[in-house]
C-alpha positions as CSV (number, residue, x, y, z in Angstrom):
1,X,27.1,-102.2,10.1
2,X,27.3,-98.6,9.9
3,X,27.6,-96.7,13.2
4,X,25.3,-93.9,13.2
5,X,26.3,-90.4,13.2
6,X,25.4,-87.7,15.6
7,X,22.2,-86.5,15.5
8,X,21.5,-82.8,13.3
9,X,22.0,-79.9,15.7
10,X,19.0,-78.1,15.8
11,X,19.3,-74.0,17.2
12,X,17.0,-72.9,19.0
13,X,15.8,-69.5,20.7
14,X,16.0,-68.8,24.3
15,X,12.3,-68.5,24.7
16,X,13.2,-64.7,26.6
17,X,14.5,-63.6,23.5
18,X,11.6,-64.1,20.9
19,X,11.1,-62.1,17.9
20,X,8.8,-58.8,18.6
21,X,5.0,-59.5,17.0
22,X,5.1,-58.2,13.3
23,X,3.0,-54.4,14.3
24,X,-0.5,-54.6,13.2
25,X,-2.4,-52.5,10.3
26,X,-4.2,-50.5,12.7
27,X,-1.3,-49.6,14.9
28,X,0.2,-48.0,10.9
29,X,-3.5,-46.7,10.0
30,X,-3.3,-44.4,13.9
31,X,0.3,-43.6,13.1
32,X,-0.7,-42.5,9.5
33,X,-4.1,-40.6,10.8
34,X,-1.4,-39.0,13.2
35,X,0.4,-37.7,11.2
36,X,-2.1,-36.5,8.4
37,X,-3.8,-34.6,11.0
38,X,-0.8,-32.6,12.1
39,X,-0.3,-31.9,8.5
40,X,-3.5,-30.4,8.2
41,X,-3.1,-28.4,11.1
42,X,-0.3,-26.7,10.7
43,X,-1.7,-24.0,7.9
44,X,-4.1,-23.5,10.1
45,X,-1.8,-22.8,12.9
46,X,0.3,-20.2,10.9
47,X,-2.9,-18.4,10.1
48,X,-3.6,-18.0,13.7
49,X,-0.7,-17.1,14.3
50,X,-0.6,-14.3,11.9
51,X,-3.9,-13.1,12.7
52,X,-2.4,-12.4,16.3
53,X,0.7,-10.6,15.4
54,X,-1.7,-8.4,13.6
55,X,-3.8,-7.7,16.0
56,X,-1.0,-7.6,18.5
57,X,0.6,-4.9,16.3
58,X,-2.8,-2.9,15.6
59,X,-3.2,-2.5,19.7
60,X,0.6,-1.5,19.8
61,X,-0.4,2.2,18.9
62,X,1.9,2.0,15.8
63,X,1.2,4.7,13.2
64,X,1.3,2.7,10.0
65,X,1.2,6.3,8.0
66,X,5.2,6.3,6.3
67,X,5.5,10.3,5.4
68,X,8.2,11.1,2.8
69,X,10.1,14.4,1.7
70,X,8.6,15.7,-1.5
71,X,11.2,18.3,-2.0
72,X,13.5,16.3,-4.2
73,X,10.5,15.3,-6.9
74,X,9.2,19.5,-6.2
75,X,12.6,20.7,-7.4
76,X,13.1,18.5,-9.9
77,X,9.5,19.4,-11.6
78,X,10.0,23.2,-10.9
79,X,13.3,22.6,-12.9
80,X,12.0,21.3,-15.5
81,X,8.8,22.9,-16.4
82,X,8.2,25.9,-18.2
83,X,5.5,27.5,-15.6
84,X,6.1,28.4,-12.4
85,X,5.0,25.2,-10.7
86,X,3.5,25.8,-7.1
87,X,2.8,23.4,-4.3
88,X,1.0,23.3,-0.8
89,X,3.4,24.7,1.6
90,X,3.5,25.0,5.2
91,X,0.1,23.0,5.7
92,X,-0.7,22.3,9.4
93,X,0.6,19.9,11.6
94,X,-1.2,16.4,10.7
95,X,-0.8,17.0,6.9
96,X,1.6,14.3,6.0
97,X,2.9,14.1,2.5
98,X,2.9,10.2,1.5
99,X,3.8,10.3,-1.8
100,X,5.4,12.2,-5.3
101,X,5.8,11.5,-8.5
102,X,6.5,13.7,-11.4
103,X,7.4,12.9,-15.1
104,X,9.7,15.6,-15.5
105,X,12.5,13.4,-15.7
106,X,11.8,12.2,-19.2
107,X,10.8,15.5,-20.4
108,X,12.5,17.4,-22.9
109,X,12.9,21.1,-23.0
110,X,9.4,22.8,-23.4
111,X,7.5,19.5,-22.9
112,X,4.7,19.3,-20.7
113,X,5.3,18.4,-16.8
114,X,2.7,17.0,-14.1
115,X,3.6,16.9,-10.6
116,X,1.6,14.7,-7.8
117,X,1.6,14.9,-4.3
118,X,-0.6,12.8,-1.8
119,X,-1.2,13.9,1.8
120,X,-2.7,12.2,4.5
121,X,-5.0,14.5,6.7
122,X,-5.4,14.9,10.6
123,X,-8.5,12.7,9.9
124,X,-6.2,10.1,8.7
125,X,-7.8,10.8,5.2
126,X,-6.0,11.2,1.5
127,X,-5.6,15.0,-0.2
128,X,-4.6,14.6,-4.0
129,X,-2.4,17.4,-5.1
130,X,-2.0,17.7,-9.1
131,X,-0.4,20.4,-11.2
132,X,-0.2,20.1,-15.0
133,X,0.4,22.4,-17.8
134,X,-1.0,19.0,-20.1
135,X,-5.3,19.3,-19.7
136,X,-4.7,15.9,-21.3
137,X,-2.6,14.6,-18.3
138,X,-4.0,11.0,-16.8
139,X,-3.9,12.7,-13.4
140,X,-6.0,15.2,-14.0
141,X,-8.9,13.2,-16.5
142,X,-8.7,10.8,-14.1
143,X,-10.8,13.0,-11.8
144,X,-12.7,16.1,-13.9
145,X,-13.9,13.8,-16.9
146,X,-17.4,13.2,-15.6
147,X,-17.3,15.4,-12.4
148,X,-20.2,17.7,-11.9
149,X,-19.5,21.6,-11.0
150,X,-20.6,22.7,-7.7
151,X,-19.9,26.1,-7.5
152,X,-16.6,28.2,-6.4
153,X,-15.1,29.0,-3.4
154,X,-12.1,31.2,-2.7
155,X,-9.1,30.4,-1.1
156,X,-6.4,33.1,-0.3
157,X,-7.6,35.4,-2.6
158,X,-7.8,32.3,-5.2
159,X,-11.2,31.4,-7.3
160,X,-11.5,27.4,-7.1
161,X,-14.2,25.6,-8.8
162,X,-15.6,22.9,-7.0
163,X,-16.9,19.7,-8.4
164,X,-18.2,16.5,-7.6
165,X,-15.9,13.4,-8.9
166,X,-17.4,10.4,-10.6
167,X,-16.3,8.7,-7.2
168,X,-18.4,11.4,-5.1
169,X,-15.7,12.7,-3.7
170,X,-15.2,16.7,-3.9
171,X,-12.7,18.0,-6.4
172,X,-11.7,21.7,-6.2
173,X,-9.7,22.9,-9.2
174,X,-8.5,26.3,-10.9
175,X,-6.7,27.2,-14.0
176,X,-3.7,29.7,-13.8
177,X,-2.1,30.9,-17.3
178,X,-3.1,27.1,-19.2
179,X,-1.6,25.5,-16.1
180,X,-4.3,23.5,-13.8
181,X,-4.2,22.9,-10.1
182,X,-6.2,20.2,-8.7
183,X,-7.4,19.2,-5.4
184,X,-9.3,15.9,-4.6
185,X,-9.6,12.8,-2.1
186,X,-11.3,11.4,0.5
187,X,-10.6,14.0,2.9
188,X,-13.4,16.2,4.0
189,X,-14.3,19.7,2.6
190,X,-12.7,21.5,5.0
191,X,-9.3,19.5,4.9
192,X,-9.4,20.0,1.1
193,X,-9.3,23.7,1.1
194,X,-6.6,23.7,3.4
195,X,-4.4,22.2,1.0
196,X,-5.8,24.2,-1.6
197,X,-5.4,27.5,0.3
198,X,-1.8,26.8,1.4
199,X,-0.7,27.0,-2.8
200,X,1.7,28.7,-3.2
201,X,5.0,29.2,-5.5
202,X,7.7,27.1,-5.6
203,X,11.1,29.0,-5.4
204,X,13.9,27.0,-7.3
205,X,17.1,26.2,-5.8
């Protein structure tokens, strides 16, 4: 007779160290919901955010107005042109020039030159400065095609005609020898003819 063997070994757990429960499909739906919301959130968040800083930085007093020297882009149009190009000069305090742009730097001798200078006023308002010996200049259609005459006003012994632009907003302009001068913005009457009045030529150095 056969002996018999030793019974199969069977392993088994200690019944402290049991395998944790498989997780649920709700507990992975909340996890998932979690984290969709945050996602959903968060450009919400960074517009908040910015919409504080910009507040913050609108009740900080800072003057956002960036004023530049024009005398660079002056000289370099009174250089080139062949008139005697002339600019607002010593304007009062709160006149800030903003911006100039001339296209005298392409022009060849005897060619036509426009010079542009934007101001902003004590009223925190724009003055458009033009001066063109081309009538056909985009700056200056720009603003007396379609602009209704008003009458004339003088300005240190000047004659300016004043107009009404397509935009409403009060041009004053003058011609001088086939060159036009041109005044214009959103600034009020009375900030205009400053600029206007303060015209004078430029001296080239």
């Amino acid at each position: 007779m056969s002996t018999p063997g030793p019974p199969s070994e069977q392993v088994q757990q200690p019944a402290d160290e049991q395998p944790p429960p498989p997780t649920s499909a709700v507990e992975r739906a909340n996890r998932m919901s979690a984290a969709n919301m945050i996602r959903s959130l968060l450009p919400l968040v960074v517009i908040c955010l910015l919409v504080v800083g910009w507040i913050a930085f609108r009740q900080s007093g800072a003057d956002p107005v960036r004023p530049i020297d024009p005398t660079s882009t002056v000289q370099l149009a009174a250089a080139r042109a062949s008139y005697t190009v002339q600019v607002p000069a010593g304007l009062p305090d709160g006149y800030r020039p903003t911006s100039a742009r001339t296209d005298a730097g392409d022009a060849v001798e005897g060619a036509p030159v426009t010079l542009e200078i934007g101001y902003v006023t004590p009223s925190t308002q724009y003055a458009g400065y033009v001066v063109s010996d081309d009538p056909g200049a985009d700056a200056l259609t720009a603003v007396l095609d379609g602009a209704e005459a008003d009458g004339s006003v003088q300005l240190a012994g000047e004659e300016w005609t004043r107009a009404t632009s397509t935009r409403g907003e009060t041009v004053l302009s003058r011609e001088d020898g086939g060159v036009t001068l041109l005044v214009t913005g959103s600034a009020d009457d009375d900030e205009l003819e400053t600029v206007a009045g303060a015209v004078a030529p430029v001296a080239v150095g």
